[in-house]
C-alpha positions in Angstrom: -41.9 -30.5 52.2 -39.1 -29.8 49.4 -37.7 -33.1 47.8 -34.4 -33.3 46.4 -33.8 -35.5 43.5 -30.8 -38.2 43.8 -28.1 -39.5 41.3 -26.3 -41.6 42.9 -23.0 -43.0 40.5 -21.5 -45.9 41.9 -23.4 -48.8 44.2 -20.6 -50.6 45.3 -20.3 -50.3 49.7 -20.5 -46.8 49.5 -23.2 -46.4 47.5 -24.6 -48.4 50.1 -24.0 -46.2 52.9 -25.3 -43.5 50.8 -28.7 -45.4 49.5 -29.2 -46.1 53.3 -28.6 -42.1 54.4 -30.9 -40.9 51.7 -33.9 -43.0 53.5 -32.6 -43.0 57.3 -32.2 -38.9 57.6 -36.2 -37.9 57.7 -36.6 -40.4 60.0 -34.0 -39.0 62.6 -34.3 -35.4 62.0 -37.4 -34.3 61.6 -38.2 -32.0 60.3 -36.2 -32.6 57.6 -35.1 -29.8 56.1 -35.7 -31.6 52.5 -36.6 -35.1 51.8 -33.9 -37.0 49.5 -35.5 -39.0 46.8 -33.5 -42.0 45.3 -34.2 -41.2 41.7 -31.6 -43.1 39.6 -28.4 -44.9 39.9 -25.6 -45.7 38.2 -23.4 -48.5 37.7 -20.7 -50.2 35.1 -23.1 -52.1 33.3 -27.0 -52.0 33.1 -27.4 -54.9 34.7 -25.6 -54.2 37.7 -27.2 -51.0 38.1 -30.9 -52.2 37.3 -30.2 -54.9 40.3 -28.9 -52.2 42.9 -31.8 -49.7 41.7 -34.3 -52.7 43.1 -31.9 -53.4 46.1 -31.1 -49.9 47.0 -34.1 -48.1 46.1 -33.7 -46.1 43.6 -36.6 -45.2 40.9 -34.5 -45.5 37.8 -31.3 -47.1 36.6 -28.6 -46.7 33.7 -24.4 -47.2 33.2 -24.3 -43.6 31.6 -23.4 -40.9 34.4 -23.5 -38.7 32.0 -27.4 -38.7 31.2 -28.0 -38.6 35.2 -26.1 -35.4 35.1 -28.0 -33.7 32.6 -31.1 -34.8 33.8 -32.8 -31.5 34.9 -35.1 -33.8 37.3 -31.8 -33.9 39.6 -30.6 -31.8 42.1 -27.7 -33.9 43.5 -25.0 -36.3 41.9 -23.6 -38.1 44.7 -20.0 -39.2 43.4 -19.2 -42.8 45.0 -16.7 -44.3 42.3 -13.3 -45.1 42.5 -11.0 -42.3 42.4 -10.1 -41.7 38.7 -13.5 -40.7 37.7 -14.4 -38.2 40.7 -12.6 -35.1 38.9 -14.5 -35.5 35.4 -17.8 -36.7 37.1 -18.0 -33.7 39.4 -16.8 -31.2 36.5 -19.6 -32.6 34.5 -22.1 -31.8 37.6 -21.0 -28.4 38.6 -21.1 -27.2 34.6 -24.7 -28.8 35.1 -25.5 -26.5 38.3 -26.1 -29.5 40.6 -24.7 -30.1 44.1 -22.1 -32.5 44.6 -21.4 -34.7 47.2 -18.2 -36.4 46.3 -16.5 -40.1 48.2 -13.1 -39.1 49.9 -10.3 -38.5 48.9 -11.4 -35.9 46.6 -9.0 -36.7 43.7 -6.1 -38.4 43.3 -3.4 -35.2 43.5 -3.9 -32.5 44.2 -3.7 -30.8 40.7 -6.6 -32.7 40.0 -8.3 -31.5 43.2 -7.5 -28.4 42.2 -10.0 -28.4 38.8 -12.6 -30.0 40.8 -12.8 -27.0 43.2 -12.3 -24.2 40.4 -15.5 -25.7 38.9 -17.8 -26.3 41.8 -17.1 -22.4 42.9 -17.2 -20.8 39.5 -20.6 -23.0 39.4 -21.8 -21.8 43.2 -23.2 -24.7 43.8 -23.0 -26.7 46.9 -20.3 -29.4 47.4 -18.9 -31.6 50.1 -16.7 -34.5 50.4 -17.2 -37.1 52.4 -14.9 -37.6 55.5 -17.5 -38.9 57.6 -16.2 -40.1 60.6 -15.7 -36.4 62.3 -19.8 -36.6 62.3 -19.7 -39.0 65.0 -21.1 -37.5 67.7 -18.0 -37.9 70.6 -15.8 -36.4 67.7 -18.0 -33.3 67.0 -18.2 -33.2 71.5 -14.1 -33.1 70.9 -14.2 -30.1 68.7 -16.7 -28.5 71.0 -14.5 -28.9 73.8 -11.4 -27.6 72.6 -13.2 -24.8 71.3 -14.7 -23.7 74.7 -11.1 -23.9 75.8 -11.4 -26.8 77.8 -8.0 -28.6 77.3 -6.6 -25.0 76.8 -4.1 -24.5 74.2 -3.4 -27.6 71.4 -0.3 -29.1 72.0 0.2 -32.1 70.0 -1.9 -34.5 68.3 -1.4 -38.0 67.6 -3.6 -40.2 65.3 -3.9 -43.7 64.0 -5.9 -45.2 61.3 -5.4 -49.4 61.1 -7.0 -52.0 59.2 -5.6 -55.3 58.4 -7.9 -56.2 54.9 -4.7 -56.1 53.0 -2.6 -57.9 55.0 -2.5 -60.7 53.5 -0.5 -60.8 50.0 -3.0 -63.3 48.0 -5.4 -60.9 48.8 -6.7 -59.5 45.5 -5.1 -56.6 42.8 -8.0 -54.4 43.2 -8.1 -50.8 42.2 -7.1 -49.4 45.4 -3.6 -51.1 45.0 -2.9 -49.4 41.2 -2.2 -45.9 41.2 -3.7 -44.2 38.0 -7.1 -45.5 39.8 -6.1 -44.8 43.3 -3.8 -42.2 43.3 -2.0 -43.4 46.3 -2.5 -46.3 48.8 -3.4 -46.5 52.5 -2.4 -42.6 52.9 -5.5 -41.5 50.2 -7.9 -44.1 51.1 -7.6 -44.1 54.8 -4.6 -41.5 56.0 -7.1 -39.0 54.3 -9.2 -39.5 57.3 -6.8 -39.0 60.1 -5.9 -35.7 57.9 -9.0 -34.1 58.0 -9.4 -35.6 61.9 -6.3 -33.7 62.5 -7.1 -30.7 60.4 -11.0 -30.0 61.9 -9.5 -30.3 65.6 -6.4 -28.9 65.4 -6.4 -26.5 62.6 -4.1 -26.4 59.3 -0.9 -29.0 58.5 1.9 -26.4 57.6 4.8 -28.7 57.2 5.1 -32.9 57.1 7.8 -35.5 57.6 6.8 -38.7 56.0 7.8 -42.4 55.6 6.0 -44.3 53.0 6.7 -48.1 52.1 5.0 -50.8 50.3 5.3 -54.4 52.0 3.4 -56.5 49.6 5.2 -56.1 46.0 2.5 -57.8 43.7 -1.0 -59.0 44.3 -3.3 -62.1 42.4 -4.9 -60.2 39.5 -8.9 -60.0 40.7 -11.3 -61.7 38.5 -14.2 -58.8 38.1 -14.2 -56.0 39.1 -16.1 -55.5 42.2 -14.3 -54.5 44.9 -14.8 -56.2 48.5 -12.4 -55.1 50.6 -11.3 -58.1 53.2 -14.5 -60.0 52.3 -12.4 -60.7 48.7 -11.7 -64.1 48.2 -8.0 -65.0 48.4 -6.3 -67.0 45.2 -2.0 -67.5 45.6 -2.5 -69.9 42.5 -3.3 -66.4 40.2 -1.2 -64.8 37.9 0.2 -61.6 39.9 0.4 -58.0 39.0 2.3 -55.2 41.0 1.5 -53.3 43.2 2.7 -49.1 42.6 1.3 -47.6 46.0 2.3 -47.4 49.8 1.0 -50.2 52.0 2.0 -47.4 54.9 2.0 -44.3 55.5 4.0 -42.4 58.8 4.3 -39.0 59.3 5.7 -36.2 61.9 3.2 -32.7 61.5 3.6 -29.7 62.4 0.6 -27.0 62.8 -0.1 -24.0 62.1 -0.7 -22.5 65.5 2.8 -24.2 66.7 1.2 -27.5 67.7 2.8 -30.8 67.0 1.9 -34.0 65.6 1.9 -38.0 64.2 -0.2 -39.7 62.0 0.0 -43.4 61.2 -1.9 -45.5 58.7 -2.0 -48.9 57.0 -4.2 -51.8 55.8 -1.5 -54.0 56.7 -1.8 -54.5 61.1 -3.1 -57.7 61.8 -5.6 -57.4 64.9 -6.4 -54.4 63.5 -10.2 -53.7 62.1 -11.0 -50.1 62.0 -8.6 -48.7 64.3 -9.2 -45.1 63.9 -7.7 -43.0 67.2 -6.8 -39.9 67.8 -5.0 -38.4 71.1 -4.4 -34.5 71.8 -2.7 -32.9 74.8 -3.4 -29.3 76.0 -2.4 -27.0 78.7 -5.4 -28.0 80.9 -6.4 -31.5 79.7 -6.3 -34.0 77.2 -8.6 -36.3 75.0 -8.9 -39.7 73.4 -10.8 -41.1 70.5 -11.4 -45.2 69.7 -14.0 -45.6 66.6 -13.8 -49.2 67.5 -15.8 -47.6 70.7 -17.7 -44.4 69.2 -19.9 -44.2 71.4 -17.0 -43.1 74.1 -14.8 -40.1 74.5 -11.5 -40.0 77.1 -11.3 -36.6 78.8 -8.9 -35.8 81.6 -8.7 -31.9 83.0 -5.4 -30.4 85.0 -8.6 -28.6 87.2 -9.2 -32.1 88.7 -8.8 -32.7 92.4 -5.5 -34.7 92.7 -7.4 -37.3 94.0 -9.5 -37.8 90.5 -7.3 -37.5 87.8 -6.9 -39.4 85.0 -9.1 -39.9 82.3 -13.2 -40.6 82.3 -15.6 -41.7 79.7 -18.0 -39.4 78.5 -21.0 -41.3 76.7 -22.5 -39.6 73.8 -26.3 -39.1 74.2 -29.0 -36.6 73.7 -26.7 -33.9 75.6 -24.2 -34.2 73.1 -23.7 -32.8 69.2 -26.6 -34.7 66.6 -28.2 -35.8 69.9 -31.6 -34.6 69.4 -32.2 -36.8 66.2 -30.0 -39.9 67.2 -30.8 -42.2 70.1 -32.4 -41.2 73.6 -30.4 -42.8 75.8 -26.2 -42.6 75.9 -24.4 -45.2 74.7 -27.2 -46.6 72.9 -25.2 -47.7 69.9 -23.7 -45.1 67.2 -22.7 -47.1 63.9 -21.0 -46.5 60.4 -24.9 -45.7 59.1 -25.4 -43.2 61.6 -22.3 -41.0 60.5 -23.8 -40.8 57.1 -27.1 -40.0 58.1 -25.6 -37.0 59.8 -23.6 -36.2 56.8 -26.3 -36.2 54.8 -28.4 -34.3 57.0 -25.5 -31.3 57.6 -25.3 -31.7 53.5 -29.4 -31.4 53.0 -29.5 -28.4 55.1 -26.9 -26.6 53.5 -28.5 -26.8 50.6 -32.0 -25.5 51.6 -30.0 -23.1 53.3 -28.1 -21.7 50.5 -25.2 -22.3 52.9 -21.7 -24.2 53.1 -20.8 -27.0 54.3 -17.4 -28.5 55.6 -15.7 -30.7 54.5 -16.3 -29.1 51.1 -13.9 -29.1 47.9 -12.3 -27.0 49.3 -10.8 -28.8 52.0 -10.9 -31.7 50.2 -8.0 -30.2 47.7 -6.5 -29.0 50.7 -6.3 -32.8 51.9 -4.7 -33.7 48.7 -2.1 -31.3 49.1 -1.0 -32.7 52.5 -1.2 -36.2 51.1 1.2 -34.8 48.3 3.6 -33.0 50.4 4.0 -36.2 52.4 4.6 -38.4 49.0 7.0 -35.6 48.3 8.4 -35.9 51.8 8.8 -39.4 51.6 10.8 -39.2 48.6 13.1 -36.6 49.8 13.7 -37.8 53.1 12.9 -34.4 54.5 10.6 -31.9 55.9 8.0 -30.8 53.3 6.4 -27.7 53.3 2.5 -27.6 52.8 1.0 -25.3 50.2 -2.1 -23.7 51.9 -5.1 -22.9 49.7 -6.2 -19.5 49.9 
C-alpha cells in the first residue's frame, strides 16, 4: 500500500489532533487509500520538537520548517502554527510541489489568503484547510438532507459558537489575543467555523452586518510561549499588555440564494464550553445542531401527522455519512479525534485520487473575506458587501 510521508510544523494541541489522525485513519477506514507516515516534526526549538517527535510519533525532529519542506522524502506539510506563519509556510510548500494541509483560519486577511491560494494552484497540488467540525457525521447527515430537499427551500440560518477560556481577564496574553499573530480574535479563531458551517449548508455569504467588541482591554503578559487555552494558569499580580482584537463577534447574513441569517461568537460566555450550534428553517422542515451532543441531530418535517410534530433525534450510526469506518452501533460516542480522522481520510484520498478536496484554499480565502467584510462592517456600522472569489 502507498505511504505518504508527514511534516508536521507545529506540536502544540493541534499538532496533536493531527499526530493522532495520521495513526487513527488506517485503522477506521480500511482500506486506506494511503497510509500516513509521521516522518518529522517541527517545533520552536529542538528540544521541544525532539520531545513531541518521541511523544507524538514522529521519526525525525528539527526547529527549521524550512528543511522539512525541501525534504524530497515528504509528500505533505501539515501547517499547525499560529497564524502569522501559515502564508510563508504554505508558499514555501506549494513552490516545493507538496500538499498542504493548513490549521484554520487560513491567514490572517484575506490579502494574505489571497497569496496562499495563487501559489497552491499555480503549484496544482493538493490543499485543504482545516474546518473540521462539518466532518462530524450528524453535520455531513444535515447537508445530505437539505440537499435531497428535505426541509425544502433554506430559509434562514442561525449559528452559535461559545466558549468561556477567555473569560476571565487574568487569563494570559497569548498570541491569539495580539493581532499581527492572530489576525483577529474570537471571529478568526472560532467565528471561522460557524462561517464555513454556514457556508457548506447554506451556500455563499453575499452581504454582512457586524458588531465587534472587545471586553477585556489588557491581559497578564504569559511567561513562555506555549499556548494552553483555558488550561493556562491565571496570574492578576503580572505586568499587563493589551489586547488589539474582538472578544466578540455578532453578525446579521444574508445569502446568496435570498436566505437569511446570524452568527454569534465569543470566548467570553461563562457556562459555555464548546458551544457550537447551528439552526436552519425551510419550507418543509427544520434542523438543529449541538457539538456539545454530536452524536445527535434535531429534524422536524411540515409532512408530519399533526399529531407528531416537533422535533426528533436522529442518532448517527453506520446508516449515516463516515458510518462504515466509525462505530457500529449509533450513538456510540463521536469525539474531537474522530473529526480529524475523517478529515484526514477525505484529505488522503484526494490525494491518491488526484482529486479536490473542500474546504480547500480556496474557500479558506473565501472565509477570510467574510471575516473582513464583517471587521469592515463593524467599523462602518453598516451593511458590507462580500467580495466573492471567482
Amino acid at each position: 500500500m502507498k505511504k505518504l510521508n508527514v511534516g508536521l510544523i507545529g506540536a502544540g494541541f493541534m499538532g496533536k489532533a493531527h499526530s493522532l489522525a495520521y495513526v487513527a485513519m488506517p485503522m477506521f477506514f480500511w482500506p486506506a487509500p494511503a497510509i500516513p507516515v509521521r516522518k518529522t516534526i517541527v517545533d520552536v526549538s529542538d528540544s521541544i520538537a525532539a520531545e513531541a517527535a518521541q511523544r507524538f510519533g514522529f521519526e525525525k525532529s528539527t526547529s527549521n520548517w524550512r528543511s522539512v519542506v525541501e525534504d524530497p522524502e515528504i509528500d505533505i506539510i501539515d501547517i499547525a502554527t499560529p497564524n502569522h506563519l501559515h502564508a510563508e509556510i504554505a508558499i514555501a510548500a506549494a513552490e516545493a510541489g507538496k500538499h498542504i494541509i493548513s490549521e484554520k483560519p487560513l491567514a490572517r486577511s484575506g490579502d494574505e489568503a489571497k497569496t496562499m491560494y495563487d501559489a497552491v494552484k499555480n503549484a496544482g497540488i493538493v490543499h485543504m484547510v482545516a474546518f473540521n467540525y462539518r466532518r462530524t457525521p450528524a453535520v455531513a447527515l444535515a447537508k445530505k438532507y437539505i440537499n435531497e430537499g428535505a426541509i425544502g427551500d433554506v430559509l434562514n440560518f442561525r449559528g452559535t459558537y461559545l466558549q468561556d477560556w477567555s473569560a476571565d481577564p487574568d487569563g494570559p496574553l497569548s498570541w491569539r489575543f495580539q493581532k499581527s499573530i492572530a489576525g483577529s480574535g474570537s471571529l478568526g479563531d472560532i467565528g471561522t467555523h460557524v462561517v464555513d458551517m454556514a457556508r457548506f449548508l447554506c451556500g455563499e455569504i453575499t452581504q454582512v452586518n457586524t458588531q465587534l467588541k472587545t471586553w477585556v482591554k489588557t491581559r497578564p503578559l504569559q511567561a513562555g510561549g506555549v499556548d494552553k487555552l483555558g488550561a493556562s494558569t491565571k496570574d492578576s499580580t503580572a505586568p499587563r499588555g493589551e489586547v488589539d482584537v474582538d472578544d466578540e463577534v455578532l453578525s446579521l447574513l444574508e445569502f446568496q440564494n435570498g436566505a437569511i441569517g446570524s452568527l454569534e461568537a465569543t470566548r467570553n460566555a461563562h457556562g459555555r464550553n464548546n458551544f457550537l450550534t447551528f439552526e436552519i428553517h425551510g419550507t418543509l422542515g427544520s434542523i438543529y445542531f449541538n457539538y456539545e451532543r454530536r452524536d445527535e441531530l434535531q429534524v422536524a418535517f411540515a409532512t408530519d401527522q399533526a399529531d407528531r410534530k416537533g422535533f426528533r433525534t436522529v442518532y448517527t450510526g453506520p446508516a449515516h455519512p463516515y458510518g462504515e469506518g466509525l462505530w457500529p452501533i449509533p450513538a456510540l460516542g463521536i469525539g474531537y479525534g474522530e473529526t480529524k480522522i475523517i478529515e484526514t481520510y477525505d484529505f488522503v484520498k484526494a490525494i491518491m485520487d488526484g482529486g479536490e478536496v473542500s474546504p480547500n484554499f480556496k474557500d479558506g480565502y473565501q472565509i477570510n473575506l467574510i471575516a473582513d467584510a464583517m471587521a469592515a462592517s463593524s467599523q462602518s456600522r453598516s451593511w458590507t458587501p462580500v467580495q466573492i472569489v471567482k
